[in-house]
N, C-alpha and C positions, 0 to 999 in steps of 0.2 A: 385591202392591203394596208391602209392605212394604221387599221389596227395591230398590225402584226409589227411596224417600226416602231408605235408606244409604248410598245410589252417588248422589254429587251430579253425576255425568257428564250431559251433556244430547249429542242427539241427533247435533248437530256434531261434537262433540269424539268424539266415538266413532268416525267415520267419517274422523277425521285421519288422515292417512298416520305412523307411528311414525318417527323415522329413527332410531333403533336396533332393527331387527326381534326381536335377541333380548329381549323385556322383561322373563324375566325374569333375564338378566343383571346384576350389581348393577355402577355404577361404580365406580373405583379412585377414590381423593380426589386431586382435581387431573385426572383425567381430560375431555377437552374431546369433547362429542357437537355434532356439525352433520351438517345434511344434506350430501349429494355435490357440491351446486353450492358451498356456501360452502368447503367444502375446497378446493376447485380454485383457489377464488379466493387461499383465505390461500397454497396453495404457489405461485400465480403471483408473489404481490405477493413472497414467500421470494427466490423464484429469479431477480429484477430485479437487475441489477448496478448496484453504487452506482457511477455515473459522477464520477471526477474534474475538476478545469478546468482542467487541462493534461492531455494526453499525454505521460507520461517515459520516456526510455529507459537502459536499462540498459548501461552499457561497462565491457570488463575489457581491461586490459592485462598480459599474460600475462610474465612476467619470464625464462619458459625460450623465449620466442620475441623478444626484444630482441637485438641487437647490436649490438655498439657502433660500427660502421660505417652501421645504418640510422641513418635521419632520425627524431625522436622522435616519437613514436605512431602510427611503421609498425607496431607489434606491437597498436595499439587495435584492438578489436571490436566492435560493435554487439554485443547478446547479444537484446535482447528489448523488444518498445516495448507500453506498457501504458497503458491509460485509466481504470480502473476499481480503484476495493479492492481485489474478488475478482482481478483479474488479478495487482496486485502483492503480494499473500500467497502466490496459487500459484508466484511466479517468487520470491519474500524466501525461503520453504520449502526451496524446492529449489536454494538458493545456499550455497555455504561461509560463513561471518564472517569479517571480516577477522581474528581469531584464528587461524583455520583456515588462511591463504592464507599462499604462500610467499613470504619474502624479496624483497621487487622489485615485490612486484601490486601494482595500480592497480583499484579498483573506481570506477566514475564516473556517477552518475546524473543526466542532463540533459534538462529539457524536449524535446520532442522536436524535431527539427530545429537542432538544439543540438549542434554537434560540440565536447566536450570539450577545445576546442586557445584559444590564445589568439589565434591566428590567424582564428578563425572572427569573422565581422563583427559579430555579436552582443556576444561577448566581447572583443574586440578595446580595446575603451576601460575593461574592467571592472576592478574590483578584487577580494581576496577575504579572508574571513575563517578562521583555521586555529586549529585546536587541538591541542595536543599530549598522544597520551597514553603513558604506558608501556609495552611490547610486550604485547599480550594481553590489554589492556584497554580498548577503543575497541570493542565489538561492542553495549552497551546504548546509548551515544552515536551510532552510525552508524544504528544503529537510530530510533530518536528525533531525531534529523537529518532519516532519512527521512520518519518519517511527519510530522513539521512542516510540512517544506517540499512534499513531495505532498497534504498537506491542509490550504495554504494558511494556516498559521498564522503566518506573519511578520509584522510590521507591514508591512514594504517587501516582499510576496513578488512582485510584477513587475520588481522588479531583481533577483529570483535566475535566473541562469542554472543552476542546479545544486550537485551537493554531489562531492567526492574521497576517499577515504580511501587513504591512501596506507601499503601496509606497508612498513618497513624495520626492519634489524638489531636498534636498540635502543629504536624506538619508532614510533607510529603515529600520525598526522594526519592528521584532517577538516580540511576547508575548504569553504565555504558559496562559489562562485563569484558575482559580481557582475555586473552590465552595464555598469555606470557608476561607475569607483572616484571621482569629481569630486561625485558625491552625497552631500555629506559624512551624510545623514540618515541613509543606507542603511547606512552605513560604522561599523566597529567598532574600536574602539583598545585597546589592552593596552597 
């Protein structure tokens, strides 16, 4: 009997199920033990995609398929439409920067059903805001453009139609596309 007052275990707790079977494995510090149902749970909730509140899509205007006989943004593309974080990291990843891109591109990211033109009805009455940067320094800003305007950080983000980055020769500019350049709230002056 003696042994049974040194072991404060009662009858219950003996008959628990372990969810670590090897006991006596020791854990690592920071190591996290759960049984098999809550595991499942925490990698479901992991693997939900964080949904945006727009759909954007991604357009390039390729500068070795322009001429100068077409009509402007015969050479645009659709590249990829995304709803979600996870979608627009795995398409941000596997894109060039505009550092990277030749002479002439057009990278253009617009709400979805949003055709990049001014002709499109949406844009049609908008205005926009641009910045200019030196050749090969506009990749942390278009970056940071994006994820603002994808994660609804404007004050006015229902007047953006989308963002441009435009490479040429000896320098490079964003522009924030508008709906409404008549909104003077929306609207930016330099």
């Amino acid at each position: 009997m003696a042994g049974e007052s040194d072991n404060p275990r009662t009858e219950d707790q003996t008959n628990t199920k372990n969810p670590n079977p090897s006991e006596e494995e020791e854990l690592e510090e920071g190591e996290i033990v759960g049984d098999d149902e809550s595991s499942k749970n925490s990698t479901a909730v992991m693997q939900q995609p964080h949904p945006l509140e727009h759909s954007w899509t991604f357009w390039f205007d390729n500068p070795f398929a322009k001429s100068k006989q077409a009509t402007w943004g015969s050479s645009m593309r659709s590249i990829y439409t995304f709803s979600s974080v996870e979608e627009f990291w795995s398409l941000y990843n596997n894109i060039h920067h505009p550092s990277k891109l030749a002479v002439g591109a057009d990278f253009y990211c617009f709400k979805n059903k949003i055709e990049p033109k001014w002709e499109d009805p949406v844009c049609a009455n908008g205005g926009k805001w641009t910045v200019i940067f030196p050749k090969g320094k506009s990749d942390t800003s278009w970056l940071y453009t994006l994820l603002a305007m994808i994660g609804e950080q404007f004050d006015h983000g229902d007047e953006i139609c989308g963002a441009v980055v435009n490479v040429r020769a000896r320098q490079e500019k964003i522009s924030l596309w508008t709906k409404n350049a008549s909104n003077e709230a929306a609207q930016v002056t330099y």
